[in-house]
Residue, then its C-alpha position, 0 to 999 in steps of 0.5 A: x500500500x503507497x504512504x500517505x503523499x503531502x501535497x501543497x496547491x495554490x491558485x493564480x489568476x490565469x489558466x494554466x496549459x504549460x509546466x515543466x521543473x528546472x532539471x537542476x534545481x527540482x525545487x523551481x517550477x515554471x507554468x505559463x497561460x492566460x486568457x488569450x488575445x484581449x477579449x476574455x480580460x484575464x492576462x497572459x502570464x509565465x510564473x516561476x514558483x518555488x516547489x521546496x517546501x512539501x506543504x507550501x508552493x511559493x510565487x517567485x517571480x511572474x512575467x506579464x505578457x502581452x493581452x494583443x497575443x495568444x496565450x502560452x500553449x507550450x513551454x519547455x526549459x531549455x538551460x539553467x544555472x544556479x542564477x537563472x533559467x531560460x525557457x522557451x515557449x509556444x505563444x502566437x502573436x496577434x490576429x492582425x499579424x498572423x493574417x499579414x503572415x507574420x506568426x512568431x510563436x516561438x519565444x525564449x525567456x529568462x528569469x532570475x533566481x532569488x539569491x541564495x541565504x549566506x551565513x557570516x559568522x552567526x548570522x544570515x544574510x538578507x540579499x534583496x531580490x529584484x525579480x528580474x525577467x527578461x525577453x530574449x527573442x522569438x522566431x517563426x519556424x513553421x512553414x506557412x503553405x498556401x491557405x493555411x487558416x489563421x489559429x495555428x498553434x505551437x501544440x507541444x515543445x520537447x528538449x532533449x537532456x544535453x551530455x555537455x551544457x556547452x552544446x546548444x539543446x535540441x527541441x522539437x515542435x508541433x502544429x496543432x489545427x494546422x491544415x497540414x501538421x508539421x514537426x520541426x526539430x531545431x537547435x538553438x542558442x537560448x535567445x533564438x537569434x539564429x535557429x539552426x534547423x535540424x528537420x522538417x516533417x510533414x504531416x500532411x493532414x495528421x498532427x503529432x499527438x505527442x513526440x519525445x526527444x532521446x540522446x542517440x547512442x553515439x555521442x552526435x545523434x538524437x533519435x525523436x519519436x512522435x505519433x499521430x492518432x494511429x501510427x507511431x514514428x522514429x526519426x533519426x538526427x545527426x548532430x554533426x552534419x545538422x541533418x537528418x539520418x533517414x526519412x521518419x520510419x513507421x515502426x508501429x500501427x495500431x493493429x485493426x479491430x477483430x471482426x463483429x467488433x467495433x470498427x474504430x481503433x483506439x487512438x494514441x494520445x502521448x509517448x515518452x521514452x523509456x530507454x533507447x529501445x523502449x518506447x510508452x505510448x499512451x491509447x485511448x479506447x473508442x466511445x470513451x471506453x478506457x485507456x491503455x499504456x503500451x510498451x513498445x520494444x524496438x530490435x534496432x534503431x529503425x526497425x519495426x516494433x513489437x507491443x511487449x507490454x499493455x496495461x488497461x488503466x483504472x476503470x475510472x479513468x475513461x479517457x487519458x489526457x496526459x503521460x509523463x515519467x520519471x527516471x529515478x538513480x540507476x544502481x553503479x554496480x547493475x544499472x538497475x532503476x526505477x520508473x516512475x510514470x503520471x497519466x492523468x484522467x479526463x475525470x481530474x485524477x492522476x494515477x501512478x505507476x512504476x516499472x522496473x529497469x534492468x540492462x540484463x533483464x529489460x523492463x518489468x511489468x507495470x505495478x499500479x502504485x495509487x491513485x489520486x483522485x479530486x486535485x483540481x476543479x476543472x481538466x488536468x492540462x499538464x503534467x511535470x515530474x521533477x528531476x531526482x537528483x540522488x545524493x553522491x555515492x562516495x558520502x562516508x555516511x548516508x543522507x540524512x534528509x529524506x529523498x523525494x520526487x514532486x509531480x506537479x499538474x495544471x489546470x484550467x481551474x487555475x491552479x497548480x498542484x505540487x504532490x510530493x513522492x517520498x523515496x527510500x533506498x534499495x536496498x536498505x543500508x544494514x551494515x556498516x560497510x554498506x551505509x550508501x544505498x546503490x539507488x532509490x526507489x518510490x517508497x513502499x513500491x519494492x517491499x522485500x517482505x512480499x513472501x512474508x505478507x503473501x504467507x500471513x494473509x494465506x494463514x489469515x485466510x485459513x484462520x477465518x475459513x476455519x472459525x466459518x467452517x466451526x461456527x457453520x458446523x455447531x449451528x447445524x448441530x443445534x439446528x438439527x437436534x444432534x445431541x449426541x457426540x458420539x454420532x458419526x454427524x455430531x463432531x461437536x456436541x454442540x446442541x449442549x452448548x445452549x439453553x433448552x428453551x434456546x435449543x427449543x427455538x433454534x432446533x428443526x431436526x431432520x425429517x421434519x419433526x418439532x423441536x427436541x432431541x433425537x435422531x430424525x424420524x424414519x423416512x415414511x417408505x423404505x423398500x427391503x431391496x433399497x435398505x439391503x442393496x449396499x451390503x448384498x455380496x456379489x457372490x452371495x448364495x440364494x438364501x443368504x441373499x434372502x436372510x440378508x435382505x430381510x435381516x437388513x429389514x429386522x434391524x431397520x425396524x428394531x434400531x428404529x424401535x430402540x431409537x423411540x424406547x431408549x433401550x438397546x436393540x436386539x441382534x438383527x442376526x437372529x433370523x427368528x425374531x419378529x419385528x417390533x411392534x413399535x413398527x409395521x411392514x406391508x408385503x405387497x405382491x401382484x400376480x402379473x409378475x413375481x416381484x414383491x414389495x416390502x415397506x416398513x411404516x409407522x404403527x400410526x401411519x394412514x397407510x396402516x390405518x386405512x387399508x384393510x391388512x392381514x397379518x400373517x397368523x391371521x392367514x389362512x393356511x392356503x394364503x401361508x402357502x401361496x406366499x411362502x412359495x411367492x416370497x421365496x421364488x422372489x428371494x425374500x425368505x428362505x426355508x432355513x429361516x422358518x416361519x416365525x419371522x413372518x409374524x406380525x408382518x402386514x400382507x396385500x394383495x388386492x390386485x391379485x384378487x380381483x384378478x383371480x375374481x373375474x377368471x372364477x365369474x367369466x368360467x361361470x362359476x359361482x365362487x366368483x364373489x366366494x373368491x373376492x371375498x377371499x382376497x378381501x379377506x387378507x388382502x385389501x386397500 
């Protein structure tokens, strides 16, 4: 989880469209704006604040521009000292000269630093600060074809970081509503007095959504990427002859939509450097569906890139307006490092990510770091991290002030945001051998106690799902009456843990009874061939297949017996034991086939009350015999058995009766109604 991030907000008096910190001195920050041309009232300003303070963003000096010219679109620092900086920046002059032909929107400033305090002896020293700005020049360096429409702009402006501050910077600019988009890569002195132009692209009827500058891999070359709306470009510059390498080469297209799916691409909104042969692009999807961060992987300078990593942004975010990263201190001894990476939201929020670096291994994957949401009450314009500089690696001790990064955002609300993101080392100093730290990262973004917080909360989530599976395990035992511990569905003996009258309230025992202890009740029907069905062995001989089968009937009715009396029931082995009484079975038998049916009921069931049975002594001796050879070609009793465990079991035979009925009156015979009285007699519903 990310800390805590201090942050410090102040408002001016203008709208804000441009930012960008002072590369070395991170504690200055440069914004510019306004109204535009003279009709809105609000002014046109550049503003340098100072960001050192975490809770407090202070005006330091602030340029008033010109009410009869453009507002600033774009602003970018092009050198700096511990005095000094100077910036150039994107502002169009007046309507009356764009329509004479005259378009210098190219300006340079340059402003003073306040003095730095000086100690004498005990005391400081105040040196008064005048605030001094100063315009150094403007140029055109656009082309302006025939018929181009008054209103172009200078869209964006990208400085390369310079390996000698002797050497004059390279930047490159953008058209934004031109008729024909045009980049142009330029290098310059800071007063703009003879722009040195280092390539022309045109764009045709495409403009650049964003362009990035990168230091080529030999010391006198400078590689600039760009994009349109659906394709991403490289351009490569040699400084040495002030010319361009090759014309700009396509390295990557957005791939085609997949068929029955929307036919409009996504489209690519900004692209930053990740490395000489890594590129982030910035994609918003179509119907403002989302937004995507794409890492595009180039073999070679010019060749043809592949999409290695794609990462959806937050489900709030719906559409992107802004990317920025951040390069933190690379290891000495690995070249390992950290990037930190800003995309501001359409819905004004900011969320940050983080990517790791490695020459061996390459880049990591994305890791989400947070999200932070409402800075400002209108549409994020821009956004600008400031550089880190790491303390110096042969300090004997380690820094002492804690180290940080400050990402700043604008708006049209008029006003700047400055968050500031606290950093630790990696990895942390342990030793006296090892009191520097080989570089820094964004705090908490690397926790080398992963595995030890992986293993806590998979121990914690096997704790809760234990305490549910206990709480579940004793609730159903009180539910479900089960008293006795000792039973094979009774592990707890939880429904001792309670009141009776609890008890009495919470218990619904199985098969439907009240409440009160208790096993269930017997199921109403029971068939001997379900009951014995488990325990028949497959090689069992005839008779024992029969005594099995009515034994497993017997001890079903005596456990049920015993069940309602308390007491202990009797060995089902005995094979001339009668069945309870505390029990009724019903053999039921039809003479269109030789199956047999057995049920064991309640005494008191209504199939035992309504229907008219006979009991086996109640039968006569020819019914004994009928259903004795029946109940054995069936398999359900056997001679060894003997006839004394058929007493007080219930028989039925209506259909059989009829049936026989109706054969004795179609023969004419007059025991027809003799025979139906008969069956009636010890067979009947």
């Amino acid at each position: 989880m990310a800390p805590p991030i201090p942050s410090a907000k102040v408002t001016l008096s203008y709208p804000l469209y441009a930012a960008d910190f002072d590369p070395k001195n991170p504690g200055f920050l440069l914004v510019g704006g306004g109204g535009g041309e003279g009709r809105s009232g609000v002014g046109n300003k550049i503003t340098l604040l100072n960001t050192s303070r975490r809770e407090q963003v202070s005006e330091v000096v602030e340029i008033e521009l010109s009410r009869e010219e453009d507002s600033v679109t774009s602003l970018a620092i092009a050198q700096s000292s511990d005095t000094s900086v100077t910036a150039f920046a994107g502002i169009n002059s007046s309507e009356a000269d764009q329509k004479a032909g005259k378009n210098q929107h190219l300006r340079s400033f340059r402003l003073e630093y306040p003095p730095r305090r000086q100690v004498d002896g005990d005391a400081e020293k105040t040196i008064a600060y005048g605030g001094k700005t100063e315009a150094l020049g403007h140029t055109a360096l656009f082309s302006q074809p025939q018929g181009e429409k008054d209103g172009i702009y200078q869209r964006t402006i990208r400085i390369s970081p310079s390996r000698n501050s002797s050497q004059r910077p390279v930047a490159a600019i953008s058209t934004g509503l031109a008729v024909k988009g045009e980049v142009v890569v330029f290098r310059s002195d800071p007063s703009l007095t003879n722009p040195e132009v280092l390539g022309r692209i045109d764009l045709d009827k495409e403009e650049a959504a964003g362009l990035d500058i990168w230091s080529g891999e030999e010391a006198d070359t400078a590689v600039l990427a760009y994009c349109t709306s659906l394709q991403v470009f490289i351009y490569a510059i040699s400084l040495s002859q002030s010319s361009a390498l090759s014309d700009p080469i396509s390295v990557y297209s957005i791939p085609a939509p997949e068929p029955f799916k929307s036919p409009v691409r996504p489209k690519l909104r900004s692209l930053r450097f990740l490395s000489p042969r890594h590129i982030l692009l910035l994609a918003n999807r179509p119907s403002r569906a989302g937004a995507d961060l794409i890492v595009l992987k180039l073999d070679r300078l010019g060749s043809v890139g592949n999409s290695t990593l794609q990462k959806r942004l937050n489900k709030s975010t719906k559409a992107a307006v802004g990317l920025e990263v951040c390069f933190l201190s690379t290891s000495p001894s690995t070249g390992e490092r950290q990037i930190l990476i800003a995309v501001a939201g359409q819905d004004g929020s900011i969320e940050l990510l983080t990517m790791e670096y490695s020459p061996k291994k390459g880049l990591g994957r994305f890791k989400p770091y947070t999200i932070i949401r409402d800075i400002h009450p209108a549409s994020i314009t821009n956004l600008a991290f400031s550089t880190f500089i790491p303390p110096s690696p042969d300090s004997a001790t380690p820094p002492t002030r804690a180290q940080y990064v400050k990402l700043a955002s604008v708006s049209v609300g008029q006003t700047v945001v400055v968050h500031t993101l606290p950093l630790q080392p990696h990895p942390s100093p342990t030793t006296e051998k090892n009191k520097a730290p080989t570089r820094y990262v964004l705090a908490s973004s690397l926790n080398p106690n992963q595995t030890l917080q992986n293993t806590f909360s998979v121990f914690m989530a096997i704790v809760v799902i234990g305490i549910a599976a206990f709480l579940l395990q004793a609730f159903t035992e009180i539910r479900l009456g089960m008293s006795d511990p000792s039973s094979s569905t009774s592990y707890l003996g939880a429904s001792k843990w309670v009141s009776p009258e609890l008890r009495a309230l919470i218990q619904r025992p199985f098969g439907g009874g009240g409440g009160g202890g208790g096993g269930g009740a017997i199921p109403p029907i029971a068939s001997i061939s379900s009951i014995a069905a488990a325990a028949d062995p497959p090689a069992a001989t005839a008779a024992s297949y029969a005594t099995s089968k009515l034994s497993a009937l017997l001890s079903s009715a005596q456990q049920a017996a015993a069940s309602a009396t308390g007491s202990t029931p009797s060995s089902p082995s005995s094979p001339s034991s009668p069945p309870p009484a505390a029990h009724a079975i019903i053999v039921r038998g039809s003479d269109s086939s030789s199956e047999l049916s057995a049920e064991l009921h309640p005494p008191d069931s209504d199939v035992v009350r309504d229907e008219t049975l006979r009991r086996w002594e109640e039968l006569s001796a020819e019914a004994q015999r009928s259903w004795l050879a029946r109940l054995k070609e069936a398999g359900h009793w056997a001679e060894e058995q003997g006839e004394a465990v058929l007493k007080g079991v219930f028989f039925s035979e209506v259909a059989g009766a009829v049936g026989r009925a109706c054969c004795s009156w179609l023969r004419g015979g007059g025991g027809a109604e003799r025979e139906v009285e008969k069956g009636i007699g010890w067979s009947a519903i």
